[in-house]
Backbone of each chain as ProteinMPNN parsed JSONL, in Angstrom:
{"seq_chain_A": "XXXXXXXXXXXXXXXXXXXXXXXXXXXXXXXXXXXXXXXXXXXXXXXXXXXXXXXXXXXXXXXXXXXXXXXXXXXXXXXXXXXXXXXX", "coords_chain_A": {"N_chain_A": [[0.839, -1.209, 0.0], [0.355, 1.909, -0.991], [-0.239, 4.63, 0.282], [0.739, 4.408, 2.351], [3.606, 4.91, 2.228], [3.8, 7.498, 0.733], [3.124, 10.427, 0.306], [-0.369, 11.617, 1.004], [-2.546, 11.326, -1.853], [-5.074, 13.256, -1.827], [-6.513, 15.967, -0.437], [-4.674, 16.85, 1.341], [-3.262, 18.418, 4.624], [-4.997, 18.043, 6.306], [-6.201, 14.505, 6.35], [-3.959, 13.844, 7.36], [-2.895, 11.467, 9.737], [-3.096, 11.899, 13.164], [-1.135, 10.155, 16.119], [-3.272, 10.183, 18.063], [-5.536, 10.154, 16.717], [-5.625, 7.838, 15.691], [-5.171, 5.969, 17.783], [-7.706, 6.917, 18.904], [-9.289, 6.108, 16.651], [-8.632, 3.363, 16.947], [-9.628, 2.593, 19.548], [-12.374, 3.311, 19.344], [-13.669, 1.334, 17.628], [-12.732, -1.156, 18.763], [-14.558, -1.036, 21.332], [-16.99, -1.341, 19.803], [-16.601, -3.764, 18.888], [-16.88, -4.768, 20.793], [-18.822, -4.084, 22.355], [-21.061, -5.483, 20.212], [-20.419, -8.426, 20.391], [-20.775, -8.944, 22.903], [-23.487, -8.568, 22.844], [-24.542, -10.208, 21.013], [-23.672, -12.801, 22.636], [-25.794, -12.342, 25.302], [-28.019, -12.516, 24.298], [-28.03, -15.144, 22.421], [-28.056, -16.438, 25.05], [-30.323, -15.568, 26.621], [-32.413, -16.652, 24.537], [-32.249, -19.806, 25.026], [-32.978, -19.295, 27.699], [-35.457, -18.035, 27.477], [-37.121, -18.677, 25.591], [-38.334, -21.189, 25.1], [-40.378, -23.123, 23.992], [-41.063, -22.097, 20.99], [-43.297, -20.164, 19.97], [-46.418, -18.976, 18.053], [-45.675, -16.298, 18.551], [-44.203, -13.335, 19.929], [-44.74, -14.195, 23.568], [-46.402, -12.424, 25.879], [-45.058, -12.996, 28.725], [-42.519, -14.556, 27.974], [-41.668, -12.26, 27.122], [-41.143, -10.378, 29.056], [-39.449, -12.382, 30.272], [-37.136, -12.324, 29.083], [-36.547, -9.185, 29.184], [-35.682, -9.109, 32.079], [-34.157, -11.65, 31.942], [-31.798, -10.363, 30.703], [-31.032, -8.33, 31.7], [-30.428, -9.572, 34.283], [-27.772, -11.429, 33.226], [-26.255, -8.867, 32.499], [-26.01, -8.38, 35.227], [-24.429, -10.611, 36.476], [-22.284, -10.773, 34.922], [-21.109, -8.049, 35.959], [-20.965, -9.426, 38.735], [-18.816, -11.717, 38.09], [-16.631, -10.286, 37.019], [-15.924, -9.123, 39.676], [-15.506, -10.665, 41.548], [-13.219, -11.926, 40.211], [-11.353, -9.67, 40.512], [-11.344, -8.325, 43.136], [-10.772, -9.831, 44.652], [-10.153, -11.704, 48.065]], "CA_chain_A": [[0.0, 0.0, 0.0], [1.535, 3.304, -1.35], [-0.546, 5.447, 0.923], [1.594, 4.093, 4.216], [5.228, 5.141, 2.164], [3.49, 8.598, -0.075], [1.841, 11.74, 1.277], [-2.368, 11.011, 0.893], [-2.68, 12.551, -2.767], [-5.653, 14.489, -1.857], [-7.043, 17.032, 0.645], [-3.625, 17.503, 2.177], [-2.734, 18.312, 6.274], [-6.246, 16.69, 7.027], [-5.73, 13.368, 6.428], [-2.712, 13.118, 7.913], [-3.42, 10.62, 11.156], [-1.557, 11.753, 14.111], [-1.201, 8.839, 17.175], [-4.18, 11.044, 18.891], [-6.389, 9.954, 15.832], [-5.161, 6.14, 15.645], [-5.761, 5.51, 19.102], [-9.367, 7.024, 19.194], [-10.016, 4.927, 16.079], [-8.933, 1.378, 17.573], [-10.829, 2.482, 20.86], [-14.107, 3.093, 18.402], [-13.81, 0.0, 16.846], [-12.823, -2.58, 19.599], [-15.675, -0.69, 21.509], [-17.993, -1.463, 18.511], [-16.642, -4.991, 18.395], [-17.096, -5.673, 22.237], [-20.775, -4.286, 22.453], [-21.74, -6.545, 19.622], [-19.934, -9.621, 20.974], [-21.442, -9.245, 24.403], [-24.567, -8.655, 22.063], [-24.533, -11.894, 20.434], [-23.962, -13.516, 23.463], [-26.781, -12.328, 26.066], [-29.003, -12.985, 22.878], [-27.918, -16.658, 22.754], [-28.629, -16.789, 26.402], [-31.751, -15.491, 26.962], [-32.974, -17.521, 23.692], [-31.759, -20.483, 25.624], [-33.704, -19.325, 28.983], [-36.754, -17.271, 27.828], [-37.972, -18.871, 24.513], [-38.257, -22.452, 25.187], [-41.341, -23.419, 23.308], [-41.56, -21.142, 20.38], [-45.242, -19.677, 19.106], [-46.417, -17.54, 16.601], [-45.355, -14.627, 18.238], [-43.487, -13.419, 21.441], [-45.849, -13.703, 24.483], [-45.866, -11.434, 27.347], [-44.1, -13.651, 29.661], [-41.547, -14.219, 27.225], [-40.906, -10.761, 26.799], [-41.039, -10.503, 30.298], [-38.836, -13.178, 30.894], [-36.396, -11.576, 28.218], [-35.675, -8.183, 30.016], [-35.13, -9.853, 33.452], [-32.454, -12.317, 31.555], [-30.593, -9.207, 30.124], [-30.3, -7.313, 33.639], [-29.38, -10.518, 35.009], [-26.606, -11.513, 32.539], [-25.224, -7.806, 32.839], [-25.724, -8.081, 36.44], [-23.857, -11.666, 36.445], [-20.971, -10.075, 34.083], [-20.347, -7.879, 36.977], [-20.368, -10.268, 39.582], [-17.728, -12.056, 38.041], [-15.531, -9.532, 36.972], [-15.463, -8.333, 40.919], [-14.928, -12.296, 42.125], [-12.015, -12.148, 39.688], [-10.565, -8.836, 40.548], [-11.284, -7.671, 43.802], [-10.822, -10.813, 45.814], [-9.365, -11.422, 49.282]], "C_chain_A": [[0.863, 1.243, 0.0], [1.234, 4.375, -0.644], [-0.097, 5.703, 2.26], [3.177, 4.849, 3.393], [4.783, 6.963, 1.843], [2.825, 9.476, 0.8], [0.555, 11.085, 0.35], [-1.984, 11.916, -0.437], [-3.825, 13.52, -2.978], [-6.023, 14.615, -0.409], [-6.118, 16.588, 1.66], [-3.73, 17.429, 3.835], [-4.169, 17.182, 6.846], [-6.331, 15.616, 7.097], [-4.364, 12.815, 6.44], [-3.145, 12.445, 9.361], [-2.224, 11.103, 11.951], [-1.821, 10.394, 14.85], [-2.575, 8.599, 17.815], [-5.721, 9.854, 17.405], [-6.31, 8.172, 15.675], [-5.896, 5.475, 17.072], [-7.128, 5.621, 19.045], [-9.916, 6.143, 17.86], [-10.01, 3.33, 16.871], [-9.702, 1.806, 18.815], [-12.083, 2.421, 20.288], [-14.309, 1.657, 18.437], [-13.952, -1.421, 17.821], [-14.381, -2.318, 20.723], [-16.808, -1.638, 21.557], [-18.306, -3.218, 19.07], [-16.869, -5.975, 20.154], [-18.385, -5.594, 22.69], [-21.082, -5.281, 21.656], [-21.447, -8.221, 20.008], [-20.739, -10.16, 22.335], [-23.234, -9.568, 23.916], [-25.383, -10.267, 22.267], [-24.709, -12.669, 21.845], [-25.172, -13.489, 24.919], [-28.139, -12.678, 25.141], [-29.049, -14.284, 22.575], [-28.434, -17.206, 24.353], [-29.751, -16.835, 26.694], [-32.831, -15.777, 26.097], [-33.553, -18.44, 24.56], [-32.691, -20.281, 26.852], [-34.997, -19.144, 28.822], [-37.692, -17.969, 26.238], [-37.723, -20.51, 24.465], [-39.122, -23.572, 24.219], [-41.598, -22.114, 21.657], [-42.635, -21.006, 19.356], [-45.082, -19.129, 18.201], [-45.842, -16.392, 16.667], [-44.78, -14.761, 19.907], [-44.331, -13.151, 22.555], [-45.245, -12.966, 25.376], [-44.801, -12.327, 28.33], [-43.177, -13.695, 29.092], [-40.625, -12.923, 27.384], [-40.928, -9.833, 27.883], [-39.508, -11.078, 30.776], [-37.199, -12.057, 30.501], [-35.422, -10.292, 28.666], [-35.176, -8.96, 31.377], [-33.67, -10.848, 33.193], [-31.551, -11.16, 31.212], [-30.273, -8.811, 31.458], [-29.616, -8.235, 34.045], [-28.219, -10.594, 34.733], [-25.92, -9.806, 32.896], [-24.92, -8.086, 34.369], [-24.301, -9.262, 36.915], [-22.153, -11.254, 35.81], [-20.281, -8.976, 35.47], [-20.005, -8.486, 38.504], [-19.073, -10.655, 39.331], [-16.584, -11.338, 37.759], [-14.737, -8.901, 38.661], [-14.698, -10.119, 41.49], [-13.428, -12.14, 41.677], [-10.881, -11.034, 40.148], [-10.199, -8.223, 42.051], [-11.26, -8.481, 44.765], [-9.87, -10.565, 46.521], [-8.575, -9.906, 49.918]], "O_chain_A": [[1.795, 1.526, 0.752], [2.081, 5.268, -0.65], [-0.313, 6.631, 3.04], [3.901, 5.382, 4.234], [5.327, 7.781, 2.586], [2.136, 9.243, 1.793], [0.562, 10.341, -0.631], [-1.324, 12.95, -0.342], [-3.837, 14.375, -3.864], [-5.929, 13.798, 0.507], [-6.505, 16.043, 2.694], [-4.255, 16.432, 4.332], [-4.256, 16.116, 7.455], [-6.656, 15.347, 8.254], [-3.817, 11.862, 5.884], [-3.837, 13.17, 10.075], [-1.017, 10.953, 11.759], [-2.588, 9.568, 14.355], [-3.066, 7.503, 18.088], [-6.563, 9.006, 17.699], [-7.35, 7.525, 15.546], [-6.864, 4.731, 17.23], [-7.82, 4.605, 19.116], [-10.954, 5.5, 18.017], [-10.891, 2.536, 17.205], [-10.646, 1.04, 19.009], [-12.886, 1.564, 20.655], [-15.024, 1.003, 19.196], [-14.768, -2.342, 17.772], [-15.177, -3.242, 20.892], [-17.361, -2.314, 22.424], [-19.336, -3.785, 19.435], [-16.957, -7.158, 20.483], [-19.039, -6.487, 23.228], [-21.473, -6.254, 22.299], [-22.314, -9.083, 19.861], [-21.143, -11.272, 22.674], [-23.995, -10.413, 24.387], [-26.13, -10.946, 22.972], [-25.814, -13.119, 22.148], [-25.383, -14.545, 25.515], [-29.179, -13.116, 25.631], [-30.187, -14.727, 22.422], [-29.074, -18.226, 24.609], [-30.332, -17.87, 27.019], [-33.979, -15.448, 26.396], [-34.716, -18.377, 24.959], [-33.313, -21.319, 27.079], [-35.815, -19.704, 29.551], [-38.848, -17.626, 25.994], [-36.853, -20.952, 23.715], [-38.646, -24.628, 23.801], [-42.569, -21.358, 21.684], [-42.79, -21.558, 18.266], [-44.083, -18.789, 17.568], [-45.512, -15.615, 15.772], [-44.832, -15.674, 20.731], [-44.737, -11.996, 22.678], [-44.054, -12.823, 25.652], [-43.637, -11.94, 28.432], [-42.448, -12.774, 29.462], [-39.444, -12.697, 27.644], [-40.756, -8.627, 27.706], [-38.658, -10.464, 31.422], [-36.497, -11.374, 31.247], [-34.195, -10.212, 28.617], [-34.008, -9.349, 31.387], [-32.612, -10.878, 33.822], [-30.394, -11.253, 31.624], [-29.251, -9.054, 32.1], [-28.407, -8.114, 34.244], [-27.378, -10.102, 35.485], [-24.972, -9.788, 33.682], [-23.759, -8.044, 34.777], [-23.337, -8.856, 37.565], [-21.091, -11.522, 36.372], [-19.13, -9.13, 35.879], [-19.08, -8.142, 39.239], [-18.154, -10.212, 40.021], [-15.518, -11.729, 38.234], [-13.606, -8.455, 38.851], [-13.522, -10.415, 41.702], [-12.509, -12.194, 42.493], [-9.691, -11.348, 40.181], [-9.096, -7.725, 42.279], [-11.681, -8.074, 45.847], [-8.953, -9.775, 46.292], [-7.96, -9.931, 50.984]]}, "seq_chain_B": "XXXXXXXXXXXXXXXXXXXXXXXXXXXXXXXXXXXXXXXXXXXXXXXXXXXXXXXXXXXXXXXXXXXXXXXXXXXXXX", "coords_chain_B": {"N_chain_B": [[-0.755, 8.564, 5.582], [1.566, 9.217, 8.584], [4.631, 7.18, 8.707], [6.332, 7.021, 10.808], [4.694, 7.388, 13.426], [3.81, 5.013, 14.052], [5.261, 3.903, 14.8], [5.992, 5.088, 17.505], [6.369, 5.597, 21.031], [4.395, 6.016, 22.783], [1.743, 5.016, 21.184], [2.353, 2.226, 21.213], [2.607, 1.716, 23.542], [-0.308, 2.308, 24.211], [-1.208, 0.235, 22.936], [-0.432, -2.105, 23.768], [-1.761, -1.514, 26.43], [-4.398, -1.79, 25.465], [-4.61, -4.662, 24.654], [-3.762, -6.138, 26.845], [-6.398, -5.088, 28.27], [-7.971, -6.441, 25.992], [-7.474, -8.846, 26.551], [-8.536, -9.031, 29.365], [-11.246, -8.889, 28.807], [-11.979, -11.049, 27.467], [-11.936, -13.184, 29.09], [-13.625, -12.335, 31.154], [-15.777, -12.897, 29.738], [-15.954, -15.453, 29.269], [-15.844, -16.867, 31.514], [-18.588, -15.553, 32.621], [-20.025, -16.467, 31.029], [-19.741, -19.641, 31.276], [-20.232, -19.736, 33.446], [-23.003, -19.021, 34.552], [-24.092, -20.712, 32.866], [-24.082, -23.082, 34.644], [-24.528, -21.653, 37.318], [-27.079, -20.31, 37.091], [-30.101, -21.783, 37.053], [-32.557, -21.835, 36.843], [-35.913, -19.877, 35.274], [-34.648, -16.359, 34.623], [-35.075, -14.261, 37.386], [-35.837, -11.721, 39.086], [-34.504, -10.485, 40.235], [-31.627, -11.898, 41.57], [-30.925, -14.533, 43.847], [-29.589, -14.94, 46.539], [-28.195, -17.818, 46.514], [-27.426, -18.016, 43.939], [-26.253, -16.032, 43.375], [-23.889, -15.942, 44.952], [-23.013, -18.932, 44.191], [-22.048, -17.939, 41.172], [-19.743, -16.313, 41.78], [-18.204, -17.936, 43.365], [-17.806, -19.647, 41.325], [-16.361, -18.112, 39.298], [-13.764, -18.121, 40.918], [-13.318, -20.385, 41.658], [-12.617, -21.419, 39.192], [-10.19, -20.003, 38.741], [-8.039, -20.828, 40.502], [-8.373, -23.552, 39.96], [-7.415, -23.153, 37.414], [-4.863, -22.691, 38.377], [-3.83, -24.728, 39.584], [-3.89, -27.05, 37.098], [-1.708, -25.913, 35.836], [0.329, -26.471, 37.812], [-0.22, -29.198, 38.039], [0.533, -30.119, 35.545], [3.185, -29.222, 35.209], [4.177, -30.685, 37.344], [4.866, -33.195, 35.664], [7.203, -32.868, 34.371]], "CA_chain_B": [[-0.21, 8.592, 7.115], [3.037, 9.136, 8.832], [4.636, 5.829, 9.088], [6.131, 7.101, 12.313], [4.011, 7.76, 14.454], [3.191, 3.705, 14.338], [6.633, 3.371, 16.268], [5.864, 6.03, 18.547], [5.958, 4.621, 22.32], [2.734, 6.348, 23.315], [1.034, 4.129, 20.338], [2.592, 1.126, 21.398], [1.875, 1.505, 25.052], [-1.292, 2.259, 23.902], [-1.921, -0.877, 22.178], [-0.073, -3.101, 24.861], [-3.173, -1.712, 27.409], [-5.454, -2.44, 24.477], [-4.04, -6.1, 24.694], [-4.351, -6.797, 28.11], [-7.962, -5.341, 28.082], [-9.079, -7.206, 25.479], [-7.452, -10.334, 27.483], [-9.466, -9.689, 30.923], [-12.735, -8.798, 28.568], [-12.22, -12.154, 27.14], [-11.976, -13.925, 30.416], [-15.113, -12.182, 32.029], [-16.692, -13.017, 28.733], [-15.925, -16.89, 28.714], [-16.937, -16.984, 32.563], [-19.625, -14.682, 32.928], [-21.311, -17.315, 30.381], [-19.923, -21.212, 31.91], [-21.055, -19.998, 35.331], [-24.087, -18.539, 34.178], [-24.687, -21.785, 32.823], [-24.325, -23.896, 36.236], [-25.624, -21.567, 38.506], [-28.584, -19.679, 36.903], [-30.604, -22.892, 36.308], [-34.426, -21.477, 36.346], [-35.73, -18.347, 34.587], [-34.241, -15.302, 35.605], [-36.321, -13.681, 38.196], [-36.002, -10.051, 38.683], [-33.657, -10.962, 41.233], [-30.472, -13.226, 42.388], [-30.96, -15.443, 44.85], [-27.976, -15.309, 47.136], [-27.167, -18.713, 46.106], [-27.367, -17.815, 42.837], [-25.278, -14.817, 43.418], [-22.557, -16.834, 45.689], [-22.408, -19.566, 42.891], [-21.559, -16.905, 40.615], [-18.53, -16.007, 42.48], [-17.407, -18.938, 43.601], [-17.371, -20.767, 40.164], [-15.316, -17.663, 39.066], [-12.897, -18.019, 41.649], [-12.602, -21.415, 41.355], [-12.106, -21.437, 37.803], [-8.832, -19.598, 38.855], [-7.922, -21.789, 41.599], [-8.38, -24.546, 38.94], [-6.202, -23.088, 36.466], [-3.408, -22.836, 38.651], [-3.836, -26.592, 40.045], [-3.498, -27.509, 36.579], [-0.516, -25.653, 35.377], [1.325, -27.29, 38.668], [0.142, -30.649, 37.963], [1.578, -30.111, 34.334], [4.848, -28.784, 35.576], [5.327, -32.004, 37.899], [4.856, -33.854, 34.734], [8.411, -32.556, 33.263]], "C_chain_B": [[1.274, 8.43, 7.567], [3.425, 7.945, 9.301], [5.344, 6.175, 10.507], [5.938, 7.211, 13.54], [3.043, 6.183, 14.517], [4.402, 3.125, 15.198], [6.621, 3.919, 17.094], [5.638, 5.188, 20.124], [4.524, 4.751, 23.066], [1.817, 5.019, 22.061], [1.447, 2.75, 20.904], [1.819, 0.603, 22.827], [0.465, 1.359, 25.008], [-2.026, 0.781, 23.555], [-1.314, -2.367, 23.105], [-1.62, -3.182, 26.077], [-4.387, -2.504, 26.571], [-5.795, -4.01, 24.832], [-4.832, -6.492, 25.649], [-5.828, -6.427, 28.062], [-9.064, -6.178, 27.415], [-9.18, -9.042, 25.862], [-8.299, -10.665, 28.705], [-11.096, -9.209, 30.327], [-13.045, -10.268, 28.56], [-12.935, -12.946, 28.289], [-13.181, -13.97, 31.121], [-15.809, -12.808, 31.009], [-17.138, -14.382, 28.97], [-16.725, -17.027, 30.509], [-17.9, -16.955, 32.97], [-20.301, -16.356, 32.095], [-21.1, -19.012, 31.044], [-21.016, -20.712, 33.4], [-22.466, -19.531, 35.388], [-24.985, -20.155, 33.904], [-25.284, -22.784, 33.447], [-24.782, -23.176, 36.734], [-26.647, -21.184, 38.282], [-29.396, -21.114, 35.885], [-32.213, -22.746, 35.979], [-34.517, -20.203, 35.904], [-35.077, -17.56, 35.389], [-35.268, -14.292, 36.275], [-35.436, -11.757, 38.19], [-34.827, -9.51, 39.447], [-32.574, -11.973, 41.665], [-30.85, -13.735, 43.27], [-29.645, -15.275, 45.551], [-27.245, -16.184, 46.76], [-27.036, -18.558, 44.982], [-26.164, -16.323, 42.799], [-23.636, -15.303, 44.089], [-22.472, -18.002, 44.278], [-22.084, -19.247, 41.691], [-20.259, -16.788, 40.66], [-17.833, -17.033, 42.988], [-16.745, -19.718, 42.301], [-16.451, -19.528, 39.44], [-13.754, -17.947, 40.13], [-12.44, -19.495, 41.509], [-11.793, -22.127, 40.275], [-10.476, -21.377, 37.803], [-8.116, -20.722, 39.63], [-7.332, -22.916, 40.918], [-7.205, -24.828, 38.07], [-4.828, -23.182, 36.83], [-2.863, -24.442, 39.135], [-3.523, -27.269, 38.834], [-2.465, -27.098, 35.79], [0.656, -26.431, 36.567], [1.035, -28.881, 38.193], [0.99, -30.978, 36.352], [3.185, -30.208, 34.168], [5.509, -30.329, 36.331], [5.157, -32.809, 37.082], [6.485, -33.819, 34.144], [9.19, -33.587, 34.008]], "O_chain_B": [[2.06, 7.654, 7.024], [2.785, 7.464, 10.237], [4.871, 5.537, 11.447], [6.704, 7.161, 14.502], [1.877, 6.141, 14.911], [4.438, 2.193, 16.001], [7.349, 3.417, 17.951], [4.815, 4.283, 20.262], [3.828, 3.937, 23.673], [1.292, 4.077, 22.654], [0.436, 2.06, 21.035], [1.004, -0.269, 23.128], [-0.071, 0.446, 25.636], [-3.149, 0.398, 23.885], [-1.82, -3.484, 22.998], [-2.274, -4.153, 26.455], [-5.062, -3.476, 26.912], [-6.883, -4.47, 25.179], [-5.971, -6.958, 25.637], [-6.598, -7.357, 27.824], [-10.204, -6.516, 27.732], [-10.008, -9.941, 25.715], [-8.695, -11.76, 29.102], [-12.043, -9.142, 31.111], [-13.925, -10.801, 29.235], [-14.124, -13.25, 28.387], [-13.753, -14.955, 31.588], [-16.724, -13.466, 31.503], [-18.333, -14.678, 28.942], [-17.926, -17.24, 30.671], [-18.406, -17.873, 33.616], [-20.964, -17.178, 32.728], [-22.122, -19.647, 31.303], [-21.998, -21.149, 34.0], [-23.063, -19.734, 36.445], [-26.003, -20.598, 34.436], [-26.368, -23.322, 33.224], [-25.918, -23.574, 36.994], [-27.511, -21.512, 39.095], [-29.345, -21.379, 34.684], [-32.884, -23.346, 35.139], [-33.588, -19.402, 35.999], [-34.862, -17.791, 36.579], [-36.125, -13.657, 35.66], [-34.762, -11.056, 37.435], [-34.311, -8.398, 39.332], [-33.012, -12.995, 42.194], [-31.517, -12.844, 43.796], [-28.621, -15.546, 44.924], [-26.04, -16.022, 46.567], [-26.058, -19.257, 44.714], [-25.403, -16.008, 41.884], [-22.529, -14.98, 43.659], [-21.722, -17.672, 43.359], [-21.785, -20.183, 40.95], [-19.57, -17.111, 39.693], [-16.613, -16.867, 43.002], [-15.627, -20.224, 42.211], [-15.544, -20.086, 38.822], [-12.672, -17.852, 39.551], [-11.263, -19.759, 41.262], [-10.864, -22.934, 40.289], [-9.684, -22.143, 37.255], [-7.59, -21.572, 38.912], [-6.174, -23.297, 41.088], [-6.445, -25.78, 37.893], [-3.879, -23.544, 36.135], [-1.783, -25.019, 39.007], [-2.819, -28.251, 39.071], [-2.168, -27.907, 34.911], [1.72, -26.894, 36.156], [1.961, -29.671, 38.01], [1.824, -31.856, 36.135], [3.993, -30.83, 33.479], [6.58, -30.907, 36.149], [5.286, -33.85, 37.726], [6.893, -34.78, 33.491], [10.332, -33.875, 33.651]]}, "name": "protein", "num_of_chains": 2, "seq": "XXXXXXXXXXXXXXXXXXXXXXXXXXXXXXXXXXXXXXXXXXXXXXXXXXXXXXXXXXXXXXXXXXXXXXXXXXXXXXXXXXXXXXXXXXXXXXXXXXXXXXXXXXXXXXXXXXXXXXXXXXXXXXXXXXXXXXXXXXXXXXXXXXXXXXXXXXXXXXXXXXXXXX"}
């Protein structure tokens, strides 16, 4: 890639990346890529807990059940992170 | 882009914390969900149960516990 050895050939000083600009991109991104990960996975979970039988459509309890698994799982995510970190 | 400001030590350092963070996300990640598995065994109520909140914490902790029991029994293997 000739754009890592060459100056950018257009619109000049602006797209030059300082460190300042690098950094706040990979923080965006891994971010990005750690909400959706955690995503995915409280979404597999509370499949798994709250939709056991599945109907035509999502019943109240369900979608009941549904928020109560999410709080949990977050709540559970910080349990263990304190078990792991802040013991004895 | 300036290629050096990818050797820069602030960038590096930078991306060393990166590292480790995305090593102890992992970790909570892979936990948070085995122990989830064993201890939250009926819907989730609105609420923890203590034991549900203590088997939480314990099966993290033991996890660790674990891991180090089996890097020693490895080692007296050599």
């Amino acid at each position: 890639m000739d754009s890592f050895s060459s100056p950018p050939p257009h619109s000049g000083a602006s797209s030059q990346f300082s460190t300042n600009d690098i950094m706040d991109q990979v923080k965006t991104q891994l971010e990005q890529a750690y909400a959706e990960q955690f995503l995915e996975t409280v979404r597999d979970k509370c499949f798994d807990k709250c939709i056991t039988k599945p109907g035509s459509s999502l019943s109240g309890s369900e979608g009941s059940c549904i928020s109560r698994c999410v709080d949990r799982y977050i709540e559970a995510t910080g349990i263990i992170s304190k078990a792991l970190f802040s013991q004895r | 882009m300036d290629p050096s400001s990818l050797q820069s030590p602030e960038l590096q350092n930078f991306l060393n914390q990166q590292k480790e963070r995305a090593m102890i996300n992992e970790m909570v990640g892979k936990l948070t969900s085995a122990c989830w598995d064993k201890c939250i065994t009926s819907t989730p109520g609105s609420k923890f149960s203590s034991s549900e909140s203590n088997c939480l914490s314990n099966c993290a902790q033991r996890y660790m516990e674990m891991s180090l029991m089996i890097v020693k029994r490895f080692q007296s293997m050599q």
